[in-house]
N, C-alpha and C positions, 0 to 999 in steps of 0.2 A: 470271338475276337481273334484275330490273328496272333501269332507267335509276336511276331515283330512291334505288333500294339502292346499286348501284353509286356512285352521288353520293356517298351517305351513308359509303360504304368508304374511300372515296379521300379523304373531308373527316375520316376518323378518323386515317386516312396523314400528313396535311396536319399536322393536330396535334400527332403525335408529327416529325415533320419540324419546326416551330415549336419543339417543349421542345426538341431537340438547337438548333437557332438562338441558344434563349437561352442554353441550361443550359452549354453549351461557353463561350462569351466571361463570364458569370458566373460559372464555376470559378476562371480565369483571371484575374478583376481582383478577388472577395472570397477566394480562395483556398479548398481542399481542405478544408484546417481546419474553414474558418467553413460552407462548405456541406451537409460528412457532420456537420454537428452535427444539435443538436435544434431549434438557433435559438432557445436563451431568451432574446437579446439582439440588439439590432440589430447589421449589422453594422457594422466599427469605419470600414469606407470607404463611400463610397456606387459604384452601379452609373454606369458613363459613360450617356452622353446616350442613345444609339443600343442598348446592352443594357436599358438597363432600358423604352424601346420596345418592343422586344421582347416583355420580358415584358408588358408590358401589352396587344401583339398580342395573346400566348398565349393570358392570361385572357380577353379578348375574346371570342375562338373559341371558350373552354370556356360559355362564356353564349351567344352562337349556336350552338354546335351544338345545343344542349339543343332549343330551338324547332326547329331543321332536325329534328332525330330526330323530333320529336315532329308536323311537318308528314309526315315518311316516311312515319312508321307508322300513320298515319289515312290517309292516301292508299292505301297498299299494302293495311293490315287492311281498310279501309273497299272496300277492290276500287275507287278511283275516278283509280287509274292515267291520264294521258293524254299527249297529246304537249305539253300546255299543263303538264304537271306535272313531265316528263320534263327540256324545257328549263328550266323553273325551279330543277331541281333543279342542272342545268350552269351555273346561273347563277349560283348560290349558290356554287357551287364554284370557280369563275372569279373570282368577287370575294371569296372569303376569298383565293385566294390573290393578288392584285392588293392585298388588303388588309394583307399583311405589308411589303413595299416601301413601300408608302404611309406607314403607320407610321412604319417603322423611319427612313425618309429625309424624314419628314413634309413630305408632299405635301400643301398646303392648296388648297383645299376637297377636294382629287382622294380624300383620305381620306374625308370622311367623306359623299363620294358614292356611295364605293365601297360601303362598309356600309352604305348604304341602298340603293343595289341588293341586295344579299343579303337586305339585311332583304324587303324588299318582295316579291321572289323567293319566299321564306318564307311570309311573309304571302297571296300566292296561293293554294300549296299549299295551305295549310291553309282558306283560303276554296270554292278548286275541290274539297275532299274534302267541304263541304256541300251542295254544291250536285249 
């Protein structure tokens, strides 16, 4: 498997690591009840400071990975594999997860430098597969 797949594997890991982050401490303060519903009402509490972070880590990720996949698979399909593609893809990987702390414990500016290293990581890939 390639570096960049391998990236891609471990940033799907990452994610499901992130829903248990939230979904565990969100069970927990809206309760069992309110979470195996369907949710046709908010709930009757809100999320603490630091869970509902979290979740908005989660989502985050789920909106970068989309562009990471989509940088893998023109890199990998397109055959244009490198070592400039390989650490981009480490690097994205490295600042999603440097990016759930940051969040969760909001780390200013150190967040949203974080996710612009990953971004830009990204934004490589996807430039070095034109080229």
């Amino acid at each position: 498997m390639t570096p960049e797949l391998t990236a891609l594997a471990l940033a799907g890991l990452l994610q499901s690591a992130q829903y248990l982050l939230f979904a565990i401490p969100a069970n927990r303060e809206l309760g069992t009840g309110y979470t195996s519903s369907a949710r046709d009402r908010p709930p009757s509490r809100q999320l603490s400071q630091t869970t509902a972070r979290l979740q908005r880590a989660l989502n985050n990720h789920f909106e970068g990975l989309i562009l990471f996949t989509l940088a893998v698979v023109v890199v990998t399909l397109g055959g244009k594999a490198s070592g400039l593609t390989a650490a981009c893809g480490w690097v994205y990987l490295g600042a999603r997860i440097l990016y759930v702390p940051a969040y969760a414990f909001g780390w200013r500016p150190w967040r949203s430098a974080i996710w612009g290293l990953g971004f830009l990581a990204t934004l490589t890939m996807i430039v070095a597969s034109l080229t």
